[in-house]
C-alpha positions as CSV (number, residue, x, y, z in Angstrom):
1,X,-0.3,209.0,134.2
2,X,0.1,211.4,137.0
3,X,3.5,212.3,138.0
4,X,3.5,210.3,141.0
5,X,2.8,207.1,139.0
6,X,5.5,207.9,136.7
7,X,8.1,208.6,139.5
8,X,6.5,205.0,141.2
9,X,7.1,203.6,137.6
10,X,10.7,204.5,137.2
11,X,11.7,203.3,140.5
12,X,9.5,199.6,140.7
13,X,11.6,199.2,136.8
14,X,14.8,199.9,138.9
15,X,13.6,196.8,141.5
16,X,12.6,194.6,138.5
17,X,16.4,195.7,137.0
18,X,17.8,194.6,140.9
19,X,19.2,198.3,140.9
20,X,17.2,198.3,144.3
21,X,15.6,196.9,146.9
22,X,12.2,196.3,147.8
23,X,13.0,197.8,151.6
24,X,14.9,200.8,150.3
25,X,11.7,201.9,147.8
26,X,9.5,201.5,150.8
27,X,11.3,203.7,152.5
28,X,10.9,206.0,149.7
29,X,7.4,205.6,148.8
30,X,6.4,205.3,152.3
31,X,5.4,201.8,151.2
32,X,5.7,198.4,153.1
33,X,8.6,195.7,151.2
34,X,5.5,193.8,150.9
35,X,3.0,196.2,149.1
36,X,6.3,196.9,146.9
37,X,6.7,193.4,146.1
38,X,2.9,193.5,144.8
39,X,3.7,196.2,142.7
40,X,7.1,194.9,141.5
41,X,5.0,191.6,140.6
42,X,2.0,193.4,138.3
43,X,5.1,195.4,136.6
44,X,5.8,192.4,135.6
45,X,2.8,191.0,134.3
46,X,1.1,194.3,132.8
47,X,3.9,196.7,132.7
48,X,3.1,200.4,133.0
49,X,-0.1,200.2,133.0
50,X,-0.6,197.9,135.9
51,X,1.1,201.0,138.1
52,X,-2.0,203.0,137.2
53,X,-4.4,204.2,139.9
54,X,-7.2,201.4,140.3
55,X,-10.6,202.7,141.0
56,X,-13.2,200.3,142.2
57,X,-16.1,200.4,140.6
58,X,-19.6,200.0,142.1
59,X,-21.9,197.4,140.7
C-alpha cells in the first residue's frame, strides 16, 4: 500500500470507530461525505484491502 492509502486507511478505521465524521474526513481527503461513506462501507466489508487503488481492467 502506498502511503496515501495507508493514511486514507487509518482515518476511514477512525469513522468506522465514530472517532470522526464523514464531513470532517472529506474535508481532509478532499473527498465528498458521500464518496467517504463508500469507502467507510467497503472497510467494512473487505477491510484494508478494499482501500486499495482499483484499476479497471480492459477486456
Amino acid at each position: 500500500m502506498s502511503e496515501r492509502e495507508v493514511n486514507r486507511f487509518e482515518v476511514i478505521a477512525q469513522i468506522a470507530r465514530g472517532e470522526l465524521t464523514n464531513l470532517s474526513v472529506g474535508n481532509l481527503l478532499d473527498l465528498s461525505a458521500r464518496q467517504i461513506s463508500r469507502l467507510v462501507k467497503r472497510y467494512k466489508q473487505e477491510g484494508a484491502s478494499g482501500l486499495r487503488h482499483r484499476m479497471q481492467m480492459d477486456d
